[in-house]
C-alpha positions as CSV (number, residue, x, y, z in Angstrom):
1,X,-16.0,2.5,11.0
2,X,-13.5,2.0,8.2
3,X,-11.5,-0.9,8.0
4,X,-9.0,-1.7,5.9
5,X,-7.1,-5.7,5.7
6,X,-4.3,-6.2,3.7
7,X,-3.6,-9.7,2.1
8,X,-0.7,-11.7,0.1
9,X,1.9,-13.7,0.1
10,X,4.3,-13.3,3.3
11,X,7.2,-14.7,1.4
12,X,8.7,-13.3,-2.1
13,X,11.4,-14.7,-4.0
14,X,13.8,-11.9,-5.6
15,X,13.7,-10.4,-8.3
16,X,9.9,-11.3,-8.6
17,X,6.5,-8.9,-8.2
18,X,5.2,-8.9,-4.9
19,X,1.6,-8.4,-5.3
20,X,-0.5,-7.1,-2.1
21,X,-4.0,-6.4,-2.4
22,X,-6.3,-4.0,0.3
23,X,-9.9,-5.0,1.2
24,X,-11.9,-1.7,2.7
25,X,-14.8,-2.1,4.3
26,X,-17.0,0.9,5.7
27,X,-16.3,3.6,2.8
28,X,-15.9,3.8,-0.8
29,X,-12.8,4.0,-2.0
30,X,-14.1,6.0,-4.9
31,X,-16.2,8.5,-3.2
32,X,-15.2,11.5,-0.7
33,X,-11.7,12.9,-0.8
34,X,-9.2,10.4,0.3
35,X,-6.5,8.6,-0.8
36,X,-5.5,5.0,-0.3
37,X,-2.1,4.4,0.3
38,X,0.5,2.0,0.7
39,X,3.2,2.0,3.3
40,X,5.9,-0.1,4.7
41,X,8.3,-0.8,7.5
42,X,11.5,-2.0,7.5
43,X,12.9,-4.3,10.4
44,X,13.7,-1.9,12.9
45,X,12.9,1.6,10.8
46,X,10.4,3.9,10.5
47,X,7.2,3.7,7.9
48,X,8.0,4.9,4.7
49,X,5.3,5.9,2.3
50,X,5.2,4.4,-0.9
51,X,2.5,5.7,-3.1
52,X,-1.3,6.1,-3.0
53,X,-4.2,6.1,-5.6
54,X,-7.0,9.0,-5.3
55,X,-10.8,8.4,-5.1
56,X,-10.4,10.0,-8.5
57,X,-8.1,6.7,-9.4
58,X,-4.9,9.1,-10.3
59,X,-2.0,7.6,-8.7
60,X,1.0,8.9,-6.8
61,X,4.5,7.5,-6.1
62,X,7.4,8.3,-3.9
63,X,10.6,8.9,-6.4
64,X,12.2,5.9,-3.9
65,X,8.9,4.0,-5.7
66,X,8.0,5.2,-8.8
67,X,10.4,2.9,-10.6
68,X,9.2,-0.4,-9.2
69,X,5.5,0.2,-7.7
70,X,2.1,0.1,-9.3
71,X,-1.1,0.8,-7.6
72,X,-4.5,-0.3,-9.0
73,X,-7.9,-0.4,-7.7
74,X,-11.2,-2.6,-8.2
75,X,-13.6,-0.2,-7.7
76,X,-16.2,-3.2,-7.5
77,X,-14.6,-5.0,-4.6
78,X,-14.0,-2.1,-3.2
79,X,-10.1,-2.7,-3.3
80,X,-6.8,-1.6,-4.0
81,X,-3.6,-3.3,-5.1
82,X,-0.1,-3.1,-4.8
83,X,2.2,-4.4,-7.3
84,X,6.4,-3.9,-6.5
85,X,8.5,-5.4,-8.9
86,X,12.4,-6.8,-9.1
87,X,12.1,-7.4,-5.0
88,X,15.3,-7.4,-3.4
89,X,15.4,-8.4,0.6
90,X,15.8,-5.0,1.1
91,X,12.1,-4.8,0.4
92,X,11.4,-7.0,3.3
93,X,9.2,-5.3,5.7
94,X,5.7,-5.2,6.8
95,X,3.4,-3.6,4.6
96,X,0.2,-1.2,5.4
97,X,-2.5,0.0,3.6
98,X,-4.2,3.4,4.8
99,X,-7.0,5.8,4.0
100,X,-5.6,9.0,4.0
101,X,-6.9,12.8,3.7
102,X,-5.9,15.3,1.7
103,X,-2.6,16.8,2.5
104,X,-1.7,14.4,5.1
105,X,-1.1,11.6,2.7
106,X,2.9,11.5,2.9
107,X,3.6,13.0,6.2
108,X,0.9,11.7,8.6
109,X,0.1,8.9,6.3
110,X,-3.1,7.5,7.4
111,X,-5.8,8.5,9.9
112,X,-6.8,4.5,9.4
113,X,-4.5,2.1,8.8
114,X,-4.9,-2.0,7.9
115,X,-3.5,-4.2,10.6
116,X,-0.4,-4.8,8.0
117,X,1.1,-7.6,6.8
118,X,4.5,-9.0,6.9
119,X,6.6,-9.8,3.4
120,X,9.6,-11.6,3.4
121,X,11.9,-11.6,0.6
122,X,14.1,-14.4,0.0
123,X,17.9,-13.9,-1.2
């Protein structure tokens, strides 16, 4: 029932903000007990978790993140945002959003992920 679509720009110049925004459709963002994360791939490596903001809107960050990411959320929309700063194209992957559940949220991740999108960033 829950869907979730990413949306942005596929190509990033460095050292600028990428900016990534998740539509979900089919449950509140703000109500149960989930979280709403972001995750990425890397060309030819495994997802890697980058942070998530709780139905209570507190946010979380992995320490690889935490520098350089901000989440945000509008609960009218029903979204939530990603915001990575100083890109390198090391941060080229393909980004997810997910709905998590409570103590899965950096090891299984997501028990619903978006369809993800692909970000370039240019050297």
């Amino acid at each position: 029932q829950v869907q979730l679509q990413e949306s942005g720009p596929g190509l990033v110049n460095s050292s600028q903000t990428l900016s990534l925004t998740c539509t979900v459709s089919g449950d509140s963002i703000t109500t149960g007990y989930y979280y709403w994360s972001w995750i990425r791939q890397p060309p030819g490596k495994g997802a890697e978790w980058m942070g998530a903001i709780a139905y209570s809107g507190n946010t979380y960050y992995s320490p690889s993140f935490k520098s350089r990411a901000s989440i945000s959320r509008d609960t009218s929309k029903n979204q939530f945002t990603l915001q990575l700063n100083s890109v390198t194209p090391e941060d080229t992957a393909v980004y997810y959003c997910a709905r998590a559940r409570p103590g899965t949220v950096t090891t299984e991740m997501g028990d619903h992920w978006g369809q993800g999108t692909q970000v370039t960033v240019a050297s």
